[in-house]
C-alpha positions as YAML, in Angstrom:
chain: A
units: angstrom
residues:
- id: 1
  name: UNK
  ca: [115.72, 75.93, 162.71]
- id: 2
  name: UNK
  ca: [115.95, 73.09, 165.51]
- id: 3
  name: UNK
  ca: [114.86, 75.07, 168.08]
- id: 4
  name: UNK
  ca: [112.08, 75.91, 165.75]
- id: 5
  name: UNK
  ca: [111.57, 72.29, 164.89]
- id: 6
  name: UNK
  ca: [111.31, 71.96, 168.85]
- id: 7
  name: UNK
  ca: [108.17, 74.84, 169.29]
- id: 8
  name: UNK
  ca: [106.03, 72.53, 166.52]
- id: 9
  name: UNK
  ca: [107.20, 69.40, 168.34]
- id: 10
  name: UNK
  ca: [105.60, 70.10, 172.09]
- id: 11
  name: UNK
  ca: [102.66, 72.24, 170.62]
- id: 12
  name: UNK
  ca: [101.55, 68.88, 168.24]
- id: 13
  name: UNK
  ca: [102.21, 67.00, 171.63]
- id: 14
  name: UNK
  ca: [100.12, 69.27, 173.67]
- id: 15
  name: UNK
  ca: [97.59, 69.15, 170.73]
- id: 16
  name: UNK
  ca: [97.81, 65.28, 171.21]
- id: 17
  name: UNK
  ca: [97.68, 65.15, 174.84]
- id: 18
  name: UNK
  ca: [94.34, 67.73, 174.56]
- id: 19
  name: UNK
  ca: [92.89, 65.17, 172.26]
- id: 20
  name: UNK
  ca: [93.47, 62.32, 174.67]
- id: 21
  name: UNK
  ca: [91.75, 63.81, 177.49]
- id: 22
  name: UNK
  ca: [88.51, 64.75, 174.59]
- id: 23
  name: UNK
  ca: [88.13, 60.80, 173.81]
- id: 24
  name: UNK
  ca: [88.72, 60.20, 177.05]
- id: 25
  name: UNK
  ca: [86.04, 61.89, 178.26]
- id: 26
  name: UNK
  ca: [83.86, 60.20, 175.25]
- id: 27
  name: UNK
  ca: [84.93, 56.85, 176.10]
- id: 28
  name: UNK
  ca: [83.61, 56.86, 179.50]
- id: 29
  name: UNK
  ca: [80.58, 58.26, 177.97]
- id: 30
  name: UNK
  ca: [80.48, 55.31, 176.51]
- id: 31
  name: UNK
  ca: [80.43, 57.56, 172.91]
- id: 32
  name: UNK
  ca: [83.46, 55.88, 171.46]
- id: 33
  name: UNK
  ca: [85.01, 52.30, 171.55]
- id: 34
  name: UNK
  ca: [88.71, 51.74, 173.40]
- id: 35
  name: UNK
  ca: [90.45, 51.49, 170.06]
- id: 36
  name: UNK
  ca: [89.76, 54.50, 169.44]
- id: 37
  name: UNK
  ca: [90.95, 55.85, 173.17]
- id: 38
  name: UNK
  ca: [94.20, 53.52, 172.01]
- id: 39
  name: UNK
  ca: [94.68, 54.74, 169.25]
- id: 40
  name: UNK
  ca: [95.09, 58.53, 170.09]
- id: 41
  name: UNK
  ca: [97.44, 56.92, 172.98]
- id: 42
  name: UNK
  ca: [99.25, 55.91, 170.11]
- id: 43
  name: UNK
  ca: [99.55, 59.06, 168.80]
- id: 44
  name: UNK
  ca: [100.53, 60.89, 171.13]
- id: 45
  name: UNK
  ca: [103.65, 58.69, 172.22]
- id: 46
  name: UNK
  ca: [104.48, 58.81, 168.79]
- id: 47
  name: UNK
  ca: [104.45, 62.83, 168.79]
- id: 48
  name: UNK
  ca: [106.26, 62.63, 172.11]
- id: 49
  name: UNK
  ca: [108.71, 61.03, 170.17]
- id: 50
  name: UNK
  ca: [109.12, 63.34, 167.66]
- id: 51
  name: UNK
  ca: [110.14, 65.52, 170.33]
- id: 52
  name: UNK
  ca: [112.71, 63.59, 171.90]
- id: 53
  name: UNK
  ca: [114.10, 63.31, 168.95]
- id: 54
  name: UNK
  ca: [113.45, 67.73, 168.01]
- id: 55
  name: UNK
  ca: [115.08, 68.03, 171.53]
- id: 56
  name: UNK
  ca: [118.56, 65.93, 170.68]
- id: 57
  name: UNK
  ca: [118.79, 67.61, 167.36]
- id: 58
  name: UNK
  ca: [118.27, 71.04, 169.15]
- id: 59
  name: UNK
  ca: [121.18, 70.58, 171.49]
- id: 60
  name: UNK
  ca: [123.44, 68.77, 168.69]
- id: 61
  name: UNK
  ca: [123.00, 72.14, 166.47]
- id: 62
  name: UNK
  ca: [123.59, 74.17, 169.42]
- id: 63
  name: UNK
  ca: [127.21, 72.53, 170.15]
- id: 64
  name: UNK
  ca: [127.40, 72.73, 166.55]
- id: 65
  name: UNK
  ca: [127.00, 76.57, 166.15]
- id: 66
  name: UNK
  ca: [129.04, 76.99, 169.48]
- id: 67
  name: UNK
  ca: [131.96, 75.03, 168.13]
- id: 68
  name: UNK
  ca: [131.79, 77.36, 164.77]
- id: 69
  name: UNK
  ca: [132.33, 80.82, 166.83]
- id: 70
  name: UNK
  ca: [135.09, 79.03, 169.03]
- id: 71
  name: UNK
  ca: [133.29, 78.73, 171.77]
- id: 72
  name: UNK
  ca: [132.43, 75.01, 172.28]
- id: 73
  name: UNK
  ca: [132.26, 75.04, 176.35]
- id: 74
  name: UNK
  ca: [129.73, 77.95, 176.72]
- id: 75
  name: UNK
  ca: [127.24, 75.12, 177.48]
- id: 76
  name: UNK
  ca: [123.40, 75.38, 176.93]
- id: 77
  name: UNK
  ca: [122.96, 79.01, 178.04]
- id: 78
  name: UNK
  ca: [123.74, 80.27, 174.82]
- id: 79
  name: UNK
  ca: [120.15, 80.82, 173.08]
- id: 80
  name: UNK
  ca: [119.28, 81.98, 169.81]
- id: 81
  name: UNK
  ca: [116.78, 84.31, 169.95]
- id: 82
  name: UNK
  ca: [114.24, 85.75, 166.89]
- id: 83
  name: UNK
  ca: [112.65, 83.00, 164.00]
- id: 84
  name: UNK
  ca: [114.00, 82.40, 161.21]
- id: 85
  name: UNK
  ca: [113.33, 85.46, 158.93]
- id: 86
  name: UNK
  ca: [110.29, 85.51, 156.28]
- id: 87
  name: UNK
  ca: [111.49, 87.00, 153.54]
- id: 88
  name: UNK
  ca: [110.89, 88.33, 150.38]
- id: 89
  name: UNK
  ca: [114.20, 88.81, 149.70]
- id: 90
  name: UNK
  ca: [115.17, 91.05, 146.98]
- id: 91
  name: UNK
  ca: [116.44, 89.59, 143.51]
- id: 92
  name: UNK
  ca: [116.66, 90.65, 140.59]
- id: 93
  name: UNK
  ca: [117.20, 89.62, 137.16]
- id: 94
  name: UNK
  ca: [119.48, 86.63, 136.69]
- id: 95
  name: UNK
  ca: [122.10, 88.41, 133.94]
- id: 96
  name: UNK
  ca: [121.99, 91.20, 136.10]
- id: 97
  name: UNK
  ca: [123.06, 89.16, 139.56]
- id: 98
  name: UNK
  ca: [125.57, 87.66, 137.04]
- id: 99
  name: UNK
  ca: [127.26, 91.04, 136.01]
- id: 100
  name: UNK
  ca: [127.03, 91.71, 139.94]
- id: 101
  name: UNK
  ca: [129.10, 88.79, 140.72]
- id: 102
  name: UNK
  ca: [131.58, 89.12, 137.85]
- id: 103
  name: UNK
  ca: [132.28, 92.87, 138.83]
- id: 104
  name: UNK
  ca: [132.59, 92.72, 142.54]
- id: 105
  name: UNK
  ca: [134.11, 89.44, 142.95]
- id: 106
  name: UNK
  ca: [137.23, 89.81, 144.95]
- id: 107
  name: UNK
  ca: [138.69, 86.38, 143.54]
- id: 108
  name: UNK
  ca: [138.12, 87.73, 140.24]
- id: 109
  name: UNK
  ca: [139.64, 90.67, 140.96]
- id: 110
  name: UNK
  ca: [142.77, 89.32, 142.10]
- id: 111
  name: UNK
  ca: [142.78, 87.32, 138.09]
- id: 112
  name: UNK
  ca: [142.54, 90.36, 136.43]
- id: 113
  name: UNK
  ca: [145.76, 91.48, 138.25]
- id: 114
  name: UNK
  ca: [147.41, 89.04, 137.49]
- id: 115
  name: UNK
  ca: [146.39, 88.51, 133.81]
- id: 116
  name: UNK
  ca: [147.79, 92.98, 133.90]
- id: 117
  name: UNK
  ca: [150.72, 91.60, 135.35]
- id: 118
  name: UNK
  ca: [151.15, 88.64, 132.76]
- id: 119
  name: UNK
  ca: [150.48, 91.74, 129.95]
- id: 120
  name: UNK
  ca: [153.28, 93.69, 131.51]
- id: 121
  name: UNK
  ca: [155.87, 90.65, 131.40]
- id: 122
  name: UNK
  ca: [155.23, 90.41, 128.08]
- id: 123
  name: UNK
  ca: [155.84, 94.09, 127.17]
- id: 124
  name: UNK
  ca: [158.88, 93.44, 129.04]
- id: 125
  name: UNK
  ca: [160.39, 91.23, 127.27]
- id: 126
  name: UNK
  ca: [159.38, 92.55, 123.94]
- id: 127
  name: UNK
  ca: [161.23, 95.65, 125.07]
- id: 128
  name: UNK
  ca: [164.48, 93.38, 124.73]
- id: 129
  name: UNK
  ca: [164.35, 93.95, 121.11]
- id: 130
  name: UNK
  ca: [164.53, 97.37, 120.75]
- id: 131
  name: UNK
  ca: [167.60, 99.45, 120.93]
- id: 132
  name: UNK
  ca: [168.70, 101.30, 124.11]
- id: 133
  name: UNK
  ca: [168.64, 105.32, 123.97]
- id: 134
  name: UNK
  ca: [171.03, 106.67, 127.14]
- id: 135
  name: UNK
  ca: [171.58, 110.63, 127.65]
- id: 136
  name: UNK
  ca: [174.23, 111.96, 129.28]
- id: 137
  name: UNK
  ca: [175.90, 115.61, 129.84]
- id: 138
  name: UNK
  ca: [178.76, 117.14, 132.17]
- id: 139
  name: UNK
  ca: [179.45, 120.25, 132.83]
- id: 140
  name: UNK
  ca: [183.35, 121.35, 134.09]
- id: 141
  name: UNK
  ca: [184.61, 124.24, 135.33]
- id: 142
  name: UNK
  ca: [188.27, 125.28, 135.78]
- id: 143
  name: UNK
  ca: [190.52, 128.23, 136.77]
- id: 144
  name: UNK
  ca: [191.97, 130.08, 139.92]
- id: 145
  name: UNK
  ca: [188.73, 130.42, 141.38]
- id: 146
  name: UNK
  ca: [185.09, 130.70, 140.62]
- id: 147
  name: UNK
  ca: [184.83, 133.86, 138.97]
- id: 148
  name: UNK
  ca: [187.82, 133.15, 136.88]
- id: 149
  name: UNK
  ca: [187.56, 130.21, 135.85]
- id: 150
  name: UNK
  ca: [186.23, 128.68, 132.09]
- id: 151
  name: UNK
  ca: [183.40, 126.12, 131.96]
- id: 152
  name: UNK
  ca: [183.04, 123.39, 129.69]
- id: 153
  name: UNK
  ca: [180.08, 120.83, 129.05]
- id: 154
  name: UNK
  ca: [178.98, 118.05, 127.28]
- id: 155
  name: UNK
  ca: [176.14, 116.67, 126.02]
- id: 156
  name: UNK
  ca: [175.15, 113.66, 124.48]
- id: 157
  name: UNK
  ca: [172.98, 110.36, 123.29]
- id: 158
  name: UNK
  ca: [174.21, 107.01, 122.80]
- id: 159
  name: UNK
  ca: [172.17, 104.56, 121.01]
- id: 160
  name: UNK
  ca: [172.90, 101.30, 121.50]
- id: 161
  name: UNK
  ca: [171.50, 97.47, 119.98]
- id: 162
  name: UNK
  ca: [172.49, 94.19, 120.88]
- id: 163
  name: UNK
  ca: [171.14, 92.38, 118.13]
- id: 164
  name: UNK
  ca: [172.93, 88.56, 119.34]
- id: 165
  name: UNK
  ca: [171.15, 87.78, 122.83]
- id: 166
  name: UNK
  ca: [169.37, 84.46, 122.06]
- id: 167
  name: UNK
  ca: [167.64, 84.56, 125.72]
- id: 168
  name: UNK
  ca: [165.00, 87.15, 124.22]
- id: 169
  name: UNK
  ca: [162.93, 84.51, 121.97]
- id: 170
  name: UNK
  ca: [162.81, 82.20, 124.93]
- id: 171
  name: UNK
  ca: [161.65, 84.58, 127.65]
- id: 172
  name: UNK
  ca: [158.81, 86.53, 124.74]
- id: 173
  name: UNK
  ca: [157.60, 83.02, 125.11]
- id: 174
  name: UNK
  ca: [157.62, 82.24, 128.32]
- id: 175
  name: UNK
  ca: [155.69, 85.68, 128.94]
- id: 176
  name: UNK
  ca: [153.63, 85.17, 126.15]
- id: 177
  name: UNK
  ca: [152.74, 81.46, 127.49]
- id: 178
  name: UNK
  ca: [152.21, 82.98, 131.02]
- id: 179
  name: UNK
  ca: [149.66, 86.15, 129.87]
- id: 180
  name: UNK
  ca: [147.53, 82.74, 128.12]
- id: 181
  name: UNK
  ca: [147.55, 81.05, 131.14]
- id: 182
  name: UNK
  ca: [146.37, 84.00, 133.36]
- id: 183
  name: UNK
  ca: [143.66, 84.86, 130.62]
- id: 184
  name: UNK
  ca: [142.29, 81.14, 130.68]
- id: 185
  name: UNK
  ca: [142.55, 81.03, 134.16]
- id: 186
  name: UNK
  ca: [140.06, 84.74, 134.40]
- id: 187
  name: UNK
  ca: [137.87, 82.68, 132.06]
- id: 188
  name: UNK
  ca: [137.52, 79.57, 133.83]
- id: 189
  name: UNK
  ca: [136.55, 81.28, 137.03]
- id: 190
  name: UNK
  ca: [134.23, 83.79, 135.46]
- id: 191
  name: UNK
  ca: [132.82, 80.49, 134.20]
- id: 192
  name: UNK
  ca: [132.65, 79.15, 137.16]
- id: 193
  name: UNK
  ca: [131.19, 82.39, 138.82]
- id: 194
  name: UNK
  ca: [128.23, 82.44, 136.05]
- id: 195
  name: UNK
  ca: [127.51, 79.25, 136.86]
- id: 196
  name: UNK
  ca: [127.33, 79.32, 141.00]
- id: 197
  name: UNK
  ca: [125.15, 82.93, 140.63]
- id: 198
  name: UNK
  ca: [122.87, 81.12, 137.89]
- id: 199
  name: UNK
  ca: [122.68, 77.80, 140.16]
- id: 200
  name: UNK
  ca: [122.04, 79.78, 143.38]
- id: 201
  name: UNK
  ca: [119.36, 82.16, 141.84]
- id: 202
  name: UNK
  ca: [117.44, 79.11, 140.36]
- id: 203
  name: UNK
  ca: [117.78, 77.25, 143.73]
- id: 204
  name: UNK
  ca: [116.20, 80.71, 145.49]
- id: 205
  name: UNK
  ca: [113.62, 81.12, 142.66]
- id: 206
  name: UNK
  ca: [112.66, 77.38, 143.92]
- id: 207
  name: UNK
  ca: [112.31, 78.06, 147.64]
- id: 208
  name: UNK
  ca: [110.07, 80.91, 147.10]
- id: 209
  name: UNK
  ca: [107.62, 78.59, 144.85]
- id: 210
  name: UNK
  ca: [108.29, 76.03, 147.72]
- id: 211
  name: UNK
  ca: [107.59, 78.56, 150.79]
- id: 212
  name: UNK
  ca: [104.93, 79.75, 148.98]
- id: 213
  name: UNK
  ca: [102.69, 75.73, 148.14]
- id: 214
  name: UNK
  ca: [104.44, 74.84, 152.13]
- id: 215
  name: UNK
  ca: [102.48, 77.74, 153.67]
- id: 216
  name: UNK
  ca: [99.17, 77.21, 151.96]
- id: 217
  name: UNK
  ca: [99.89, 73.71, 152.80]
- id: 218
  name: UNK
  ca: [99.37, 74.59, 156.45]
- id: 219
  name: UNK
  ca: [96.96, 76.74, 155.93]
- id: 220
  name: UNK
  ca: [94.85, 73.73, 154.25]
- id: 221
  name: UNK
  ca: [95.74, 71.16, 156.71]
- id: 222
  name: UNK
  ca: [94.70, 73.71, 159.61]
- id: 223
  name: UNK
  ca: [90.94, 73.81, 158.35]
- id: 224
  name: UNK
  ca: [91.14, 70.25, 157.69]
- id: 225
  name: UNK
  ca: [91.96, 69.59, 160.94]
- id: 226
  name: UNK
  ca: [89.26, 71.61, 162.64]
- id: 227
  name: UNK
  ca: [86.70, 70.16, 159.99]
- id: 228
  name: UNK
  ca: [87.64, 66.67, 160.97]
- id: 229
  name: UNK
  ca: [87.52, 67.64, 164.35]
- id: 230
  name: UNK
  ca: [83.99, 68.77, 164.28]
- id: 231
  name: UNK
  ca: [82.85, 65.70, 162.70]
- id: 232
  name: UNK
  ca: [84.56, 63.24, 164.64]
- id: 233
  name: UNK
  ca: [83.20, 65.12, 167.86]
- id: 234
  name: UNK
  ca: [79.56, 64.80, 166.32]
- id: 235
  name: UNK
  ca: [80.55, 60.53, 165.24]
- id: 236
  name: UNK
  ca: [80.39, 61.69, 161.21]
- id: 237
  name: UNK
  ca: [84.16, 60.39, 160.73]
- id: 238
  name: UNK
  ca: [86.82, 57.74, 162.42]
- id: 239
  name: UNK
  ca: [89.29, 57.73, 164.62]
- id: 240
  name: UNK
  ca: [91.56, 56.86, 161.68]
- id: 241
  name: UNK
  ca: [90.75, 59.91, 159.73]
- id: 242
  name: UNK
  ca: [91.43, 61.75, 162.54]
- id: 243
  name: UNK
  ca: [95.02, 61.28, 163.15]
- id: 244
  name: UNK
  ca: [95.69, 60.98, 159.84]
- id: 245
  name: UNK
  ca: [94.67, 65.20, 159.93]
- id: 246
  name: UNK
  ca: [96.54, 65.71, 163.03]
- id: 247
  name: UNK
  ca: [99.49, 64.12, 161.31]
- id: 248
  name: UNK
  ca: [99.08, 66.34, 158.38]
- id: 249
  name: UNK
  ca: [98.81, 69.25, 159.94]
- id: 250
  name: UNK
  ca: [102.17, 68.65, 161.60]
- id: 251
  name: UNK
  ca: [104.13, 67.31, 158.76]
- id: 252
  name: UNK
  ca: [102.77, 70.46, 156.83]
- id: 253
  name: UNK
  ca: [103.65, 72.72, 159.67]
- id: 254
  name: UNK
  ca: [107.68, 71.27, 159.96]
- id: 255
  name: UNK
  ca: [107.18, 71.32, 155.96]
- id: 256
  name: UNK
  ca: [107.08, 74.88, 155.89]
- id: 257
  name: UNK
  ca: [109.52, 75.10, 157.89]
- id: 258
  name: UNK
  ca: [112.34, 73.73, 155.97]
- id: 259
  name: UNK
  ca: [110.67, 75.45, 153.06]
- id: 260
  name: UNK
  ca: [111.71, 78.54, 155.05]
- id: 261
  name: UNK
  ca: [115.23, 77.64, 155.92]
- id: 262
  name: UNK
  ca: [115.63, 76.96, 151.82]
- id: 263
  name: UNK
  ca: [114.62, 80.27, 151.15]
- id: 264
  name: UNK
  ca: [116.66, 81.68, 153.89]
- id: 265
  name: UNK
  ca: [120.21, 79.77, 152.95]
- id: 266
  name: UNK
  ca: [119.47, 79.82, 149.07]
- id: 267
  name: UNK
  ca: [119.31, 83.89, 149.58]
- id: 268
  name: UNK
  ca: [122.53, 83.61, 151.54]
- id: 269
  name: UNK
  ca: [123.78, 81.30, 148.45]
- id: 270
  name: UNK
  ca: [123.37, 83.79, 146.18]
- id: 271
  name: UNK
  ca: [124.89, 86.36, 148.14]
- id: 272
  name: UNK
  ca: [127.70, 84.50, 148.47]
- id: 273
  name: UNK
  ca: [128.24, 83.26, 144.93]
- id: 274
  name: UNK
  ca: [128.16, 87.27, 143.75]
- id: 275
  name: UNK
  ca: [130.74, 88.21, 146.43]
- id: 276
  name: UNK
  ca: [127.99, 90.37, 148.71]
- id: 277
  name: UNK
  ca: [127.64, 88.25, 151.78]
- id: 278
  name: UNK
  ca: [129.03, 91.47, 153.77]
- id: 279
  name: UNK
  ca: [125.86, 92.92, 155.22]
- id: 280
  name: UNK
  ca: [123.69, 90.44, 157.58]
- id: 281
  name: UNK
  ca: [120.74, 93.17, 157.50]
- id: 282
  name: UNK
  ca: [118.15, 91.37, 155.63]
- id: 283
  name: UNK
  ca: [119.07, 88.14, 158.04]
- id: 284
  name: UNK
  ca: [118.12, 90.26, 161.43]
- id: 285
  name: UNK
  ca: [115.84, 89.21, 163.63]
- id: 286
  name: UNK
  ca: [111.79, 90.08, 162.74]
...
């Protein structure tokens, strides 16, 4: 995005510079008064500005994404190469990116464990109430040898029931208290899941309305420009309604492109939020 931001910057400032030398050329033609020469001076230092400015933020972001993979003293020689992607990005129905998230959620997951573990306590210590069924047999054998000898066996059951251990009640409850807990807990986050999928898809919904107004936004400030242009060239319009197109064709052009990064990070959003941010595919370079 900065180095994109950077592109815009030194093509407006080339566009600038171009338009300099054009009422230049008219001034000593004696076609245009000095304010008007000024003025595009003006305007251009301002663009060069702006690039500065792109530049710094370029190399801040760069340290920035060097530091995040660990690598903080590559220097500058790490480049990012492609644009930022275009899109469309596939989406489907909210409920059904909801049922997405609440079924493949790892963190989810992990509750429902728990709240099968919680169940299990439970039917633990319920089981401390019932009676205890043991079977046992032996088996003997006696005589001179083994082919003399008699055998003799037993078989058996006991049953047995404590009925005075006043530690059951206590731990049912306890168990009983934790298998709530773990149930709430599943709720809040699936909660909290429907909300981040339902917050992210409404954010991407957004950024496609916005890419879409941000591009025809350039679109209309490119004709503009090359109208005003025209007429300035043939003295039907001002100096001042000039710049006030070339500014509007640049602030629509670096428009668009946060319009783009929205639509790129609010995709990656919603990804995330339904537990699918595994596959960087639809991120790759155009």
């Amino acid at each position: 995005m900065a180095d994109a931001r950077v592109r815009v910057a030194r093509e407006a400032v080339r566009s600038a510079e171009a338009q300099v030398r054009r009422i230049r050329d008219l001034f000593e033609n004696g076609q245009v008064v000095r304010s008007d020469l000024l003025a595009a001076e003006v305007q251009w230092a301002d663009f060069r500005q702006r690039l500065i400015q792109a530049e710094g933020d370029a190399r801040t972001a760069r340290a920035a994404f060097l530091t995040a993979l660990g690598r903080p003293d590559s220097g500058p020689g790490v480049h990012v190469e492609g644009e930022i992607p275009r899109g469309p990005f596939p989406r489907g129905p909210l409920e059904e990116a909801v049922q997405e998230a609440i079924r493949v959620r790892p963190d989810l997951e992990a509750l429902r464990r728990e709240v099968d573990a919680a169940a299990a306590r439970l039917q633990g210590s319920r089981g401390l109430y019932l009676p205890r069924l043991d079977a046992f047999s032996t088996y003997g054998l006696s005589g001179e040898d083994l082919s003399r000898g008699s055998s003799d066996y037993t078989v058996g059951l006991a049953l047995s029931w404590d009925l005075f251990r006043p530690e059951r009640s206590p731990a049912v409850e306890r168990a009983r208290a934790g298998l709530e807990m773990a149930r709430a807990a599943l709720r809040e986050a699936e909660d909290r899941v429907r909300f981040q999928v339902t917050e992210s898809w409404e954010a991407l919904q957004s950024a496609e309305k916005r890419l879409d107004v941000a591009e025809k936004a350039v679109r209309q400030a490119r004709e503009a420009l090359r109208i005003v242009r025209d007429r300035y060239g043939e003295g039907l319009t001002t100096i001042t309604e000039l710049l006030r197109a070339e500014t509007a064709h640049l602030q629509a052009r670096l428009q668009a492109l946060e319009a783009r990064y929205a639509h790129v990070t609010g995709y990656a959003a919603l990804l995330l939020a339904q537990g699918r941010l595994d596959d960087l595919s639809a991120f790759a370079r155009p």
